[in-house]
N, CA, C and O of each residue as an XYZ file, in Angstrom:
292
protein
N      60.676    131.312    161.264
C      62.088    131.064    161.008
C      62.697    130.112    162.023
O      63.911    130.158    162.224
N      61.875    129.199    162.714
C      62.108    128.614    163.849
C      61.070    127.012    163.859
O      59.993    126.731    163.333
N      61.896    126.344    164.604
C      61.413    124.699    164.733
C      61.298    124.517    165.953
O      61.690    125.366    166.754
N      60.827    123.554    166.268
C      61.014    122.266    167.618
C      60.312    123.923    168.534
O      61.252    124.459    169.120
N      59.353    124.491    168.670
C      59.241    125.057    169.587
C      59.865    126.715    169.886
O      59.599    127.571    170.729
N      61.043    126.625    168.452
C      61.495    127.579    169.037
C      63.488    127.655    169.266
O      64.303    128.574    169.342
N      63.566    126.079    169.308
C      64.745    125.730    170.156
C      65.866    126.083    168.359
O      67.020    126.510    168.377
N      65.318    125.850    167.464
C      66.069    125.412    166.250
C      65.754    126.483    165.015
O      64.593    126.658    164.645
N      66.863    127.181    164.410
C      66.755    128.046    163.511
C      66.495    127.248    162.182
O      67.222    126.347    161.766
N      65.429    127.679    161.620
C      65.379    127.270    160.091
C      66.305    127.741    158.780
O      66.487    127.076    157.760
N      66.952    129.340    159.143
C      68.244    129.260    158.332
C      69.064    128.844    158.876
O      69.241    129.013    160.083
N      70.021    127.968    157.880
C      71.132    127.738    158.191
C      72.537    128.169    157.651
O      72.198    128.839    156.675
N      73.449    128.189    157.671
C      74.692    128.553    157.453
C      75.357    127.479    156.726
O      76.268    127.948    156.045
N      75.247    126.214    156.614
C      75.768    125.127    155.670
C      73.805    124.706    154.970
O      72.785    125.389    155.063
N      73.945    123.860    154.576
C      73.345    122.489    153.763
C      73.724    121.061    154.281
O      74.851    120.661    153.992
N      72.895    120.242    155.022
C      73.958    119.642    154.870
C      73.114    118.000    154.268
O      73.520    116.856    154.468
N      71.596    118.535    153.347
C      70.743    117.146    152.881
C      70.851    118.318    151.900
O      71.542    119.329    151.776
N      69.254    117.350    150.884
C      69.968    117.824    149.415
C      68.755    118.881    149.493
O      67.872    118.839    150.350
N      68.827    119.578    148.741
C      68.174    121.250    148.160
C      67.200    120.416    146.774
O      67.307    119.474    145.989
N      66.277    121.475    147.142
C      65.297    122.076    146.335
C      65.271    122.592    144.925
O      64.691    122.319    143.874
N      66.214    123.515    145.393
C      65.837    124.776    144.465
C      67.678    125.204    144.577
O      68.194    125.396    145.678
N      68.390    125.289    143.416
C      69.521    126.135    143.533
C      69.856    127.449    143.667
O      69.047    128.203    143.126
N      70.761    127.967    144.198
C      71.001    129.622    144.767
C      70.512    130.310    143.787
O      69.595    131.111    143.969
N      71.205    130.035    142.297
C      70.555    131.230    141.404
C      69.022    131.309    141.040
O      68.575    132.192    140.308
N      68.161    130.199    141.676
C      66.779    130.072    141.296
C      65.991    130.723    142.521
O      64.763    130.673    142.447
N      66.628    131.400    143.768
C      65.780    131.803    144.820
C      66.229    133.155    144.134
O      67.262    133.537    143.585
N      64.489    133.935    144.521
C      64.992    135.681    144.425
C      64.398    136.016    145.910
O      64.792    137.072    146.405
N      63.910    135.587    146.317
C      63.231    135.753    148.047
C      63.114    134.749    148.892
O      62.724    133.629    148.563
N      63.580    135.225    150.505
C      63.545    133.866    151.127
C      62.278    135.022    152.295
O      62.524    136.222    152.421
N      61.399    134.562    152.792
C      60.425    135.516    153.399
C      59.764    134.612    155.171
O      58.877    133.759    155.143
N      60.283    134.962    156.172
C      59.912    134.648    157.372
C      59.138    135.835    158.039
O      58.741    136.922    157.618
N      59.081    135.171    159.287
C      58.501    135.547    160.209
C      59.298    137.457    160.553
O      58.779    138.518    160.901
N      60.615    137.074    160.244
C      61.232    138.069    160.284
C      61.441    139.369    159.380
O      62.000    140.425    159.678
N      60.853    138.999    158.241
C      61.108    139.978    157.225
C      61.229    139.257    155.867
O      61.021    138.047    155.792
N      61.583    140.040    154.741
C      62.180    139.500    153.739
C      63.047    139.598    152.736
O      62.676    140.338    151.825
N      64.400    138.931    152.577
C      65.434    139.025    152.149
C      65.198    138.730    150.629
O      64.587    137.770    150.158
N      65.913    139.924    149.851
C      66.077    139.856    148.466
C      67.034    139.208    148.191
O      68.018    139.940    148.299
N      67.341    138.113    147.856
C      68.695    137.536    147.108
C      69.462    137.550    145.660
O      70.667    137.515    145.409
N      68.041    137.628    144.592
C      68.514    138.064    142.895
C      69.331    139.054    142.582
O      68.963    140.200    142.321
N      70.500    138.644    142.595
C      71.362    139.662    141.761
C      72.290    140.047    142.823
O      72.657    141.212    142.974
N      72.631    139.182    143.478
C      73.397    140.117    145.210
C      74.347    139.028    145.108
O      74.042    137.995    144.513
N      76.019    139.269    145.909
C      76.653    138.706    146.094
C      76.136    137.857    147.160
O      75.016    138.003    147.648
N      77.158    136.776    147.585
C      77.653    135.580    148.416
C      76.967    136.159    149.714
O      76.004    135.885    150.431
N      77.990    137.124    149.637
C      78.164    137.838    151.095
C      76.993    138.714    151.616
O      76.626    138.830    152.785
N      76.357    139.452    150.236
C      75.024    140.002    150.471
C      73.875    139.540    151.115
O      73.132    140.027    151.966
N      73.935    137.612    150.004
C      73.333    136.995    150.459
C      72.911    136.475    152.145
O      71.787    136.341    152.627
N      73.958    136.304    152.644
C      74.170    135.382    153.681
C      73.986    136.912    154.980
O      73.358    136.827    156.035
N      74.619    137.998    154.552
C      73.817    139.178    155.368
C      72.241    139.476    155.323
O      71.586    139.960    156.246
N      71.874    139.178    154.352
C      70.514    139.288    154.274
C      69.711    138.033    154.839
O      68.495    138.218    154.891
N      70.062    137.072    155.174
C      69.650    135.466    155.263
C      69.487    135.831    157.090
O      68.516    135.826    157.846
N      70.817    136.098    157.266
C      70.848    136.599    158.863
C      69.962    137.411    159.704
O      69.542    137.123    160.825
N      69.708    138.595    158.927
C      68.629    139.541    159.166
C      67.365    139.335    159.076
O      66.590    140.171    159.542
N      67.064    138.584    158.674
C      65.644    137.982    158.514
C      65.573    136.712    159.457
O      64.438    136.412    159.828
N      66.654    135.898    159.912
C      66.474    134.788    160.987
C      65.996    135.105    162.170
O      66.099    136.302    162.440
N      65.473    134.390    163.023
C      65.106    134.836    164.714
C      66.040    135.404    165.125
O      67.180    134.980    164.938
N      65.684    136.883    166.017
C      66.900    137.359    166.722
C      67.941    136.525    168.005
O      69.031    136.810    168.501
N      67.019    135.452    168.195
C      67.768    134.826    169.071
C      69.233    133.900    168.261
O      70.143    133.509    168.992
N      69.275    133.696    167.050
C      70.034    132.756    166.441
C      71.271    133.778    165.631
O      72.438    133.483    165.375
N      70.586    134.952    165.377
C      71.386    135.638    164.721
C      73.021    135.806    164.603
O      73.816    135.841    163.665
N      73.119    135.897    166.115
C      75.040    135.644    166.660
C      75.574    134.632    166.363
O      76.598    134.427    165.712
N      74.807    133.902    166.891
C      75.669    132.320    166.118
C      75.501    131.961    164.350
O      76.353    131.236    163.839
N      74.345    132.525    163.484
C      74.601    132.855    162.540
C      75.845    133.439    161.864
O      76.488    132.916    160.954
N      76.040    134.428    162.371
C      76.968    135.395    162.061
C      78.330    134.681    162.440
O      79.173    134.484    161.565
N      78.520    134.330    163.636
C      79.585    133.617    163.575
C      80.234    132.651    163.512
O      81.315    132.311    163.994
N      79.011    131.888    162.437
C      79.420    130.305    161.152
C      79.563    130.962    160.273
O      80.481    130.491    159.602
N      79.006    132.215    159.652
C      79.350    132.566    158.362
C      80.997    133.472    158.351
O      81.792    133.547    157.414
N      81.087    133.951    159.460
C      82.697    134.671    159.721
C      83.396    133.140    159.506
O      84.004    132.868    158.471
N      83.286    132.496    160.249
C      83.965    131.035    160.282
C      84.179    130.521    158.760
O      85.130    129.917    158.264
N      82.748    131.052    158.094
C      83.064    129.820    156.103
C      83.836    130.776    155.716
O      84.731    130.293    155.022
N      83.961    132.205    155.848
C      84.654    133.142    154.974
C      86.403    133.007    155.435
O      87.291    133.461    154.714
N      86.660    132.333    156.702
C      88.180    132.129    157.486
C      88.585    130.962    156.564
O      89.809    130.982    156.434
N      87.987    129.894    155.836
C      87.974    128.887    155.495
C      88.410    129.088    154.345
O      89.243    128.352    153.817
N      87.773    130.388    153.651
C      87.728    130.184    151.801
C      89.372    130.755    151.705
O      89.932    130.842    150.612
């Protein structure tokens, strides 16, 4: 769930090049950390589950870009 060594989380909290695969076409995203069910789950489910499965080192700052998109909506 991690790049460059370590230094860089592979989930992210935005997009910001183009995608693959659209939200309703993932049912599992599966790391080092575990693996998050996404089919059939809200926004918010999602992005809790996305978190929990990232490196524990990234997790906080995870959490608090996604508090940040939800201040936004």
């Amino acid at each position: 769930s991690t790049a460059k060594g370590g230094s860089l989380s592979k989930i992210k909290a935005l997009l910001s090049g183009p995608m693959t695969a659209l939200r309703a076409d993932v049912d599992y995203v599966v790391t080092e950390q575990g693996v998050a069910r996404l089919s059939n789950q809200s926004l918010e489910r999602r992005a809790e589950a996305l978190i929990r499965i990232a490196h524990p080192n990234f997790r906080a700052e995870l959490t608090a870009q996604w508090q940040e998109l939800l201040r936004r909506c």
